[in-house]
C-alpha positions as CSV (number, residue, x, y, z in Angstrom):
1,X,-41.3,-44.2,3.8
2,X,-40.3,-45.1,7.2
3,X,-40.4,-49.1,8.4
4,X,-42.5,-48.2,10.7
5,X,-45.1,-46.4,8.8
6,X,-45.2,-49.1,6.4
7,X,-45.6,-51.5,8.8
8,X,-48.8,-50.0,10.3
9,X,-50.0,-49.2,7.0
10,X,-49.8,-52.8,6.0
11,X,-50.9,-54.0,9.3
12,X,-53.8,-51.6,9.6
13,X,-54.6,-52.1,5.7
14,X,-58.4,-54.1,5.1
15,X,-59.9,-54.7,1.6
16,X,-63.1,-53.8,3.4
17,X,-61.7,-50.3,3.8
18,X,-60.7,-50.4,0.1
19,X,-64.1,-52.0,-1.0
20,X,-65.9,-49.1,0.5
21,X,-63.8,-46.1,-0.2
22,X,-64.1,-47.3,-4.3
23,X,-68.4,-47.9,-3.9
24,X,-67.6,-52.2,-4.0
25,X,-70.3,-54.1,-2.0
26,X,-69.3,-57.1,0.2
27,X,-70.5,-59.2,-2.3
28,X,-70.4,-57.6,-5.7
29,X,-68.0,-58.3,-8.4
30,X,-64.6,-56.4,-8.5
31,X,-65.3,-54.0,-11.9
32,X,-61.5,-52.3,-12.7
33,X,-62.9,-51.3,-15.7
34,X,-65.9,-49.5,-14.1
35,X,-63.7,-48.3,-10.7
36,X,-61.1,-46.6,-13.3
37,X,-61.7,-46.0,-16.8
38,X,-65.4,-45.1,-15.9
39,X,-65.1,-42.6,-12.8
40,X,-62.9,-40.4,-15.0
41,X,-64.4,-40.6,-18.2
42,X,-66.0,-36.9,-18.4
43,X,-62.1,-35.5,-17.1
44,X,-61.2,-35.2,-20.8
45,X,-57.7,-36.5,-19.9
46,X,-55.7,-38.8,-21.9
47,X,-55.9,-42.4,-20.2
48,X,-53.5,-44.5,-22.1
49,X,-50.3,-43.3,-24.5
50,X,-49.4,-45.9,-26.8
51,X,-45.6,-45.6,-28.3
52,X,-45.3,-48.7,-31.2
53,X,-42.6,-50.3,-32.2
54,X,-41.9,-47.5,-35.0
55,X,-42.2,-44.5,-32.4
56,X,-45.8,-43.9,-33.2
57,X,-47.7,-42.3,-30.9
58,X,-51.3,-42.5,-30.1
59,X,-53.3,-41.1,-27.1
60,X,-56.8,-41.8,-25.9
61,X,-58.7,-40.6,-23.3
62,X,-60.8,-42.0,-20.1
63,X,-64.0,-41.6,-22.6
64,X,-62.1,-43.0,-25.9
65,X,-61.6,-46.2,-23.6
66,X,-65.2,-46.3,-21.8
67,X,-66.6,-46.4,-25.2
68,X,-64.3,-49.1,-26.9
69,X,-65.2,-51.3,-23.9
């Protein structure tokens, strides 16, 4: 990105503008959990991939995760 694009994105950027593109009232508590997990949970995609230490693997989806919450 250009300086100069960042620089009027940053200078034009407002959490208002956030706050109302994601549904967040004024005063209302900032939900990630809601704003992220919950919006795609009927997508059927996987969410989160877990690798442990011994190379397992294990997927779970935007529902898996709205459940377990």
């Amino acid at each position: 990105m250009a300086q100069s694009s960042y620089s009027a994105l940053r200078n034009s950027f407002s959490w208002r503008g956030v706050r109302s593109a994601l549904g967040w009232g004024e005063d209302n508590t900032v939900c990630l959990a809601q704003s992220i997990i919950d919006r795609h949970k009927d997508s059927g995609r996987v969410a989160l991939i877990f690798i442990d230490k011994s190379g397992m693997e294990s997927r779970f989806t935007y529902r898996e995760l709205s459940e377990a919450s």
